[in-house]
Each structure stands twice: as C-alpha cells, then as structure tokens.
N, CA, C and O atoms as CSV, one atom per row, in Angstrom:
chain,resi,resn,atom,element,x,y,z
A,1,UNK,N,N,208.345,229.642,57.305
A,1,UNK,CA,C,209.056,228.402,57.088
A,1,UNK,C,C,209.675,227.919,58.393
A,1,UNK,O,O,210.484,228.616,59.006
A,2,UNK,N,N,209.335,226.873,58.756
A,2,UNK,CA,C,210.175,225.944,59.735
A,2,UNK,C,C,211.441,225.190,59.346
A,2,UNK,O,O,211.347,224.228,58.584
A,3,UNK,N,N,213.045,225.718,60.005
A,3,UNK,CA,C,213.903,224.742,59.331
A,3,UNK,C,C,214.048,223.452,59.632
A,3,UNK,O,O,213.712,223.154,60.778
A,4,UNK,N,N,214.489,222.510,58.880
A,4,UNK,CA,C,214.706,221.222,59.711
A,4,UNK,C,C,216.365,220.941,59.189
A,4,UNK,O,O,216.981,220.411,60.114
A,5,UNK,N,N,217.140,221.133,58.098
A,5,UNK,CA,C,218.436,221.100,58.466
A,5,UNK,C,C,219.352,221.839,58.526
A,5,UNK,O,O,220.492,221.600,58.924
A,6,UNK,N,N,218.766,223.122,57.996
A,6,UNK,CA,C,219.396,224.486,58.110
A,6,UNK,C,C,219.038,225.076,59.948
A,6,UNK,O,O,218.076,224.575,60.531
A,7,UNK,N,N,219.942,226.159,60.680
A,7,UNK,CA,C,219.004,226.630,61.909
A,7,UNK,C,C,218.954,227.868,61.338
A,7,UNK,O,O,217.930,228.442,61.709
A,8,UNK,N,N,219.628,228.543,60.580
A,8,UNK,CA,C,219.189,229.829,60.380
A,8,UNK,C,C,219.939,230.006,58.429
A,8,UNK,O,O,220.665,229.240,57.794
A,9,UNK,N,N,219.296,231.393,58.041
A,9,UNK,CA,C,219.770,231.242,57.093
A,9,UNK,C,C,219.375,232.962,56.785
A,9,UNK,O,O,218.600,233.620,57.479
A,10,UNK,N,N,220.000,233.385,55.771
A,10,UNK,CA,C,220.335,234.779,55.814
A,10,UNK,C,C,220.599,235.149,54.040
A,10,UNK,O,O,221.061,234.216,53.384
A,11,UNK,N,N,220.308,236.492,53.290
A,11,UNK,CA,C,220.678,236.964,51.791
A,11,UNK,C,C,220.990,238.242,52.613
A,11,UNK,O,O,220.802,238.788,53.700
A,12,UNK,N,N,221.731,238.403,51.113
A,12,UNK,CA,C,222.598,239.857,50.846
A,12,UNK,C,C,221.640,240.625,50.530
A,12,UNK,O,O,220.528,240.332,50.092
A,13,UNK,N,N,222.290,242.060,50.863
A,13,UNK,CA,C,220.663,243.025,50.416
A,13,UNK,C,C,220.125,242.992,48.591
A,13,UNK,O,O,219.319,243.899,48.384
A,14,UNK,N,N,220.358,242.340,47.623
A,14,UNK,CA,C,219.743,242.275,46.547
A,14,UNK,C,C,219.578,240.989,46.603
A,14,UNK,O,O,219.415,240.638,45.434
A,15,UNK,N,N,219.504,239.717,47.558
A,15,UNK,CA,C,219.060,238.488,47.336
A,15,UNK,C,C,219.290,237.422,46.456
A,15,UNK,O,O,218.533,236.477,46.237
A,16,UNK,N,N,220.838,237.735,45.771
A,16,UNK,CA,C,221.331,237.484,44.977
A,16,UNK,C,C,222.495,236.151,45.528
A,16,UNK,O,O,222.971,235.208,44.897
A,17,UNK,N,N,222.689,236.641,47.155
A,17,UNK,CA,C,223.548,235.292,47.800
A,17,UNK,C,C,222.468,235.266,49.266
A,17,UNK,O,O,221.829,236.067,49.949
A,18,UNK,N,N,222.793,233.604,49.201
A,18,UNK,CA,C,221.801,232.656,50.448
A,18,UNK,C,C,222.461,231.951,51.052
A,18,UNK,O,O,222.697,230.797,50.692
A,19,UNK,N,N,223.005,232.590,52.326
A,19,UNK,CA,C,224.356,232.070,53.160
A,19,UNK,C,C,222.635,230.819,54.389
A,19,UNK,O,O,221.502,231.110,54.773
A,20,UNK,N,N,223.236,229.957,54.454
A,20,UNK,CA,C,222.437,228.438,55.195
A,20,UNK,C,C,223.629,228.538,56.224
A,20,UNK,O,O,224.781,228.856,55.929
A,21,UNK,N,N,222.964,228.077,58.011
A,21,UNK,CA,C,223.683,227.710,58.921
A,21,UNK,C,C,223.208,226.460,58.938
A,21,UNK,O,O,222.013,226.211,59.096
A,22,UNK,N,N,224.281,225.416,58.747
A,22,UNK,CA,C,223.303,224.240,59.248
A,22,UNK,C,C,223.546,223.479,60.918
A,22,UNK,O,O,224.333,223.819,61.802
A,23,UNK,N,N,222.612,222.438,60.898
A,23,UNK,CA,C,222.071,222.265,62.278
A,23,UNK,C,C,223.249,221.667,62.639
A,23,UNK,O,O,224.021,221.421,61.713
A,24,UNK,N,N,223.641,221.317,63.942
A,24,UNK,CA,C,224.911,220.238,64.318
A,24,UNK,C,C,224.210,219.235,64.738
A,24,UNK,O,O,223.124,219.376,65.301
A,25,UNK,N,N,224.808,218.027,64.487
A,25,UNK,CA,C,224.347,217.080,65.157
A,25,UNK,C,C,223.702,215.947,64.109
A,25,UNK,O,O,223.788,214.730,64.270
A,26,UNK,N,N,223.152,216.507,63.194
A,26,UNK,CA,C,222.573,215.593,62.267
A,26,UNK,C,C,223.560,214.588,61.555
A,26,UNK,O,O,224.665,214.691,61.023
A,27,UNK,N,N,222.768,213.693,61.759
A,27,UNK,CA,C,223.763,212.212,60.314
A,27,UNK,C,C,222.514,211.886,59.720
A,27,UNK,O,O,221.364,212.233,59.988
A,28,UNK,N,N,223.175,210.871,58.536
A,28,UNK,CA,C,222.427,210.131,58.011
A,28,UNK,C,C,222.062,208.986,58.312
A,28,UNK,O,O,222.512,208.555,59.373
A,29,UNK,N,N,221.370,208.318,57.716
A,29,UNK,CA,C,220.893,206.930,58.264
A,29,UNK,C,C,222.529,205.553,58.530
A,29,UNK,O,O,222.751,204.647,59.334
A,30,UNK,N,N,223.021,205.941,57.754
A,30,UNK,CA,C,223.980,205.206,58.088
A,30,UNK,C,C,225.122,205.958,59.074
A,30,UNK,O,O,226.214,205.397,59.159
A,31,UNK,N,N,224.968,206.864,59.616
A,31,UNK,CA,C,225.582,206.989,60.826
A,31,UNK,C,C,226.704,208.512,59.904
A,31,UNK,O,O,227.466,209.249,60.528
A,32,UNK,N,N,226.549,208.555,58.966
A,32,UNK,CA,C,227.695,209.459,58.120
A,32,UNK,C,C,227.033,211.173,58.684
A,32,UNK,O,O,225.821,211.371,58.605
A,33,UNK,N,N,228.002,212.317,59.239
A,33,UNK,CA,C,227.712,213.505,59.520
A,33,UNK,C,C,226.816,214.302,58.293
A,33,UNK,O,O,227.116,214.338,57.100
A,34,UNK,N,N,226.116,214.670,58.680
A,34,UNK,CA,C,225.706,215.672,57.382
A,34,UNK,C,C,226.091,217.091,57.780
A,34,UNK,O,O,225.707,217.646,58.809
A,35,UNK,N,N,226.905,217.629,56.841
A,35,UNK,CA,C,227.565,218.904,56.484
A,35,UNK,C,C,227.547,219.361,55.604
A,35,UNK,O,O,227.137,218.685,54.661
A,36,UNK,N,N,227.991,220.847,55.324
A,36,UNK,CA,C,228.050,221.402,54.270
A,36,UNK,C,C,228.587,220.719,53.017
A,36,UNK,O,O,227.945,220.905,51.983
A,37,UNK,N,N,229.587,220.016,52.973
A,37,UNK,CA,C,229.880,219.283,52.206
A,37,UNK,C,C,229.006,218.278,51.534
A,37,UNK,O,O,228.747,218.448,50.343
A,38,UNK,N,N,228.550,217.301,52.141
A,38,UNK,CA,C,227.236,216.939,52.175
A,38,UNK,C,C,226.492,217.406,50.971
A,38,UNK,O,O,226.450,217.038,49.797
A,39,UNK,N,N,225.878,218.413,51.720
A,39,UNK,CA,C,224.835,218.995,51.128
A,39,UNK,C,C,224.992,219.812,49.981
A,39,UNK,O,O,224.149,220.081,49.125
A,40,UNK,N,N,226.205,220.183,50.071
A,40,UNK,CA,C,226.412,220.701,48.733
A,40,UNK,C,C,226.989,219.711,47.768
A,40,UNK,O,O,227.299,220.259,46.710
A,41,UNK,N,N,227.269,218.218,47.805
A,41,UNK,CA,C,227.410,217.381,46.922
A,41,UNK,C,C,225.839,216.970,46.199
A,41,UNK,O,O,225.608,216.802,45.001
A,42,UNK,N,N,225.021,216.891,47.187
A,42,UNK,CA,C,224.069,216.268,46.740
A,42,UNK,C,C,223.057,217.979,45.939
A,42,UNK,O,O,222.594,217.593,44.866
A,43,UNK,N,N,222.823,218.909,46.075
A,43,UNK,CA,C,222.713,219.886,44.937
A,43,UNK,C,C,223.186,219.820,43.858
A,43,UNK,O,O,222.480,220.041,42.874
A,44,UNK,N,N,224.483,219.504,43.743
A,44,UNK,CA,C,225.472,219.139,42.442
A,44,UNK,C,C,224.876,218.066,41.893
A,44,UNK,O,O,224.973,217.903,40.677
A,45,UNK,N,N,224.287,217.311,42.549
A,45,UNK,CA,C,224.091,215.984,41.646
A,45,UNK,C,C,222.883,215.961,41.607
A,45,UNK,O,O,222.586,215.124,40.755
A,46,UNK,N,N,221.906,216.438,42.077
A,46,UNK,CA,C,220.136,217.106,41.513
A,46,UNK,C,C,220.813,217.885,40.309
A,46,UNK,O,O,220.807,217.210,39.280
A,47,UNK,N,N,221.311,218.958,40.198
A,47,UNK,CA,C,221.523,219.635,38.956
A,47,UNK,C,C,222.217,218.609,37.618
A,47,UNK,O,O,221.942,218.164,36.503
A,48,UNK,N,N,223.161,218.627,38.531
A,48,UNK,CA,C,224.079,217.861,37.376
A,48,UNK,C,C,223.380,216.245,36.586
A,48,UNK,O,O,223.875,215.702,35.598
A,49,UNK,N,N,222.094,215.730,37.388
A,49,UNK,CA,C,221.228,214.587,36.425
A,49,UNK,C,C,220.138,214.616,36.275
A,49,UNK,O,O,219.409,213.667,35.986
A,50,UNK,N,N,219.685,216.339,36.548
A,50,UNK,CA,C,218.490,216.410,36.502
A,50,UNK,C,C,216.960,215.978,37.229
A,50,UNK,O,O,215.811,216.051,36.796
A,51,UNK,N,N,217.465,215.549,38.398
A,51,UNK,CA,C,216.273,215.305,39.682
A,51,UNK,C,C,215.602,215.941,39.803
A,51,UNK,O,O,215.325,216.982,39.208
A,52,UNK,N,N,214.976,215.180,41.041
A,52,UNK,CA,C,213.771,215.934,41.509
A,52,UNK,C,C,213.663,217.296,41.532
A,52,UNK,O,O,213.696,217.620,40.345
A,53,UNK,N,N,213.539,218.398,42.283
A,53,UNK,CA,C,213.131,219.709,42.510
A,53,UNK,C,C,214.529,220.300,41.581
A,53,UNK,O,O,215.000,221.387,41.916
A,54,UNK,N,N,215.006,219.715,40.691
A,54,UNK,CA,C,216.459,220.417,39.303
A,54,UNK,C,C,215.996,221.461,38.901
A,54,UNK,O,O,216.715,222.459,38.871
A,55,UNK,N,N,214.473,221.518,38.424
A,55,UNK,CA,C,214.139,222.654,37.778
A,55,UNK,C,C,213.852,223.554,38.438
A,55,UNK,O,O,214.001,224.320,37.486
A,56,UNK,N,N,213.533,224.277,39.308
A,56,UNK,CA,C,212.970,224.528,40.198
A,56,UNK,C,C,214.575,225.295,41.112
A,56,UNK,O,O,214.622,226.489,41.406
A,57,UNK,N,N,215.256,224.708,41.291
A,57,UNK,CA,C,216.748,224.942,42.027
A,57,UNK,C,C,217.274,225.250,40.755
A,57,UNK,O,O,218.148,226.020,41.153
A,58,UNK,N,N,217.410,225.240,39.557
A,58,UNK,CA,C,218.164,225.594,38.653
A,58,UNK,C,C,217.281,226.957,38.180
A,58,UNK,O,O,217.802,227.501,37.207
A,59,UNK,N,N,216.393,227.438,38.530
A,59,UNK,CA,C,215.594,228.867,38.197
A,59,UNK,C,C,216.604,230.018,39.309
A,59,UNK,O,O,216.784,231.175,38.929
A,60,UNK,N,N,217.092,229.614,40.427
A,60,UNK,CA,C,218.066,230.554,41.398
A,60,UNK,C,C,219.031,229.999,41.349
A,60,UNK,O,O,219.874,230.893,41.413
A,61,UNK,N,N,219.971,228.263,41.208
A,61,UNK,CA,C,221.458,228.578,40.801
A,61,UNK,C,C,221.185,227.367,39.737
A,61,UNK,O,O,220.781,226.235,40.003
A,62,UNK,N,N,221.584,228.027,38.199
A,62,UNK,CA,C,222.310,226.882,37.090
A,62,UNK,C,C,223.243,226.374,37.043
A,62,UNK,O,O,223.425,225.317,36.439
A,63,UNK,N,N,224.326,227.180,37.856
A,63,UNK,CA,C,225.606,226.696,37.795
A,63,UNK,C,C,226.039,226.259,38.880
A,63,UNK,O,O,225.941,227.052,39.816
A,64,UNK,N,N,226.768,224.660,39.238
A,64,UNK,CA,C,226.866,223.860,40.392
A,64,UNK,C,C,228.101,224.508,41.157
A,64,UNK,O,O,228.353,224.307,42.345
A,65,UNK,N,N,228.841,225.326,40.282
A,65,UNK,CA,C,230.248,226.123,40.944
A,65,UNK,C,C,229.665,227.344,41.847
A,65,UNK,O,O,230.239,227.801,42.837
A,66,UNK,N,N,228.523,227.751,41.368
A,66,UNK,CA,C,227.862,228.934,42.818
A,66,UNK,C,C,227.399,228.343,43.803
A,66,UNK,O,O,226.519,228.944,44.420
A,67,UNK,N,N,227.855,226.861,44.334
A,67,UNK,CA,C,226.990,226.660,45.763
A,67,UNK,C,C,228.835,226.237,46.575
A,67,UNK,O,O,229.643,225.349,46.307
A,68,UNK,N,N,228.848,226.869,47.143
A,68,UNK,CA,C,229.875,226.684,48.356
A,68,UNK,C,C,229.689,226.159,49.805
A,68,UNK,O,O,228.601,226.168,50.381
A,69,UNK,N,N,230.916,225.674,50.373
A,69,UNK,CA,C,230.561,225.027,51.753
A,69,UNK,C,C,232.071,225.810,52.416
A,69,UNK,O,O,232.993,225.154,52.901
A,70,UNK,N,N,232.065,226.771,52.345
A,70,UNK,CA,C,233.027,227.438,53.152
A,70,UNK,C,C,233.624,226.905,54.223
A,70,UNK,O,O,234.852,226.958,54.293
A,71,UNK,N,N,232.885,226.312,55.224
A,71,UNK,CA,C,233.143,225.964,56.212
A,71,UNK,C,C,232.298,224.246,56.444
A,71,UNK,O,O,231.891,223.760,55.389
A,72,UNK,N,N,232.038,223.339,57.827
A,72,UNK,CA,C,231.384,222.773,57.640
A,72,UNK,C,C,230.007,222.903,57.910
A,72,UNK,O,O,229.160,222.143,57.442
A,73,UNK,N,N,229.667,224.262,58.978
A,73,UNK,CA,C,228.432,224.292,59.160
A,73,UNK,C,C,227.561,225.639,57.951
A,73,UNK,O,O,226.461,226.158,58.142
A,74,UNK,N,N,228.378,225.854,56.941
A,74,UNK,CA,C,227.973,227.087,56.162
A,74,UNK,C,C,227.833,226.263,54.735
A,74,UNK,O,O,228.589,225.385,54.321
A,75,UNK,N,N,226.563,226.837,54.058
A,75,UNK,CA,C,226.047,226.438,52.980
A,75,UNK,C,C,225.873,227.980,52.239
A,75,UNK,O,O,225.319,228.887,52.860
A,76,UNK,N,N,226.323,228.155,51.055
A,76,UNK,CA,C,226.363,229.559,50.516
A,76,UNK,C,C,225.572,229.549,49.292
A,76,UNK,O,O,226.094,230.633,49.027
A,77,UNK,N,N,224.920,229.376,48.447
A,77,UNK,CA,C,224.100,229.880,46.881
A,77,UNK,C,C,224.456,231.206,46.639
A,77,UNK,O,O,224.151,232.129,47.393
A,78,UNK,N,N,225.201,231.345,45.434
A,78,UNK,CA,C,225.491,232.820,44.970
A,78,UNK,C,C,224.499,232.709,43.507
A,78,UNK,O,O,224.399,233.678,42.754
C-alpha cells in the first residue's frame, strides 16, 4: 500500500488498535487543514448515514466512539 494521507501507520500486537500518522501539510480544497479531527469527523458520518465504503469500515469499527484523534496528527481505530 502507498499512503496518500496517512505517512505511516502502525497495530497493536492482536490488531485489534490502528494508530494512523497523518501527513502535515495537507488542506482541503477550500483552504481548511486536514487533521485528525477532520478525519475522524468524516468516519463518523460514513458510519453514522451509511455511505460509501460504511459497510466495509463498519466490519473493523461499528462503533463511531472507537475512532479517536488524540492529537492533531494521530488517527486511532480501536
């Protein structure tokens, strides 16, 4: 896999948590930072209305309270 907004990304030894570094530097088209925050809003809201790749992301987290943004460049899936 090649990342494009994560740079690195890392699990616990049973693969059960998926700690994401993400890239610096990136925005969106309208000029807004993309961060952990970010990115973990928009997971919440694939799950939470049922989007695109929902099913698929809801087979490793169902519940929108296991994705954390600890920090701004850290993305966590428990």
């Amino acid at each position: 896999y090649e990342p494009c907004l994560a740079e690195s990304w890392s699990a616990n030894a049973d693969n059960s948590v998926w700690t994401f570094r993400l890239r610096e530097g990136v925005s969106f088209h309208d000029g807004t930072p993309f961060d952990a925050d970010a990115a973990k809003a928009s997971f919440e809201r694939v799950l939470a209305l049922g989007l695109g790749p929902s099913q698929v992301l809801a087979r490793f987290v169902a519940d929108p309270a296991a994705i954390a943004a600890p920090d701004r460049r850290t993305l966590v899936f428990d």
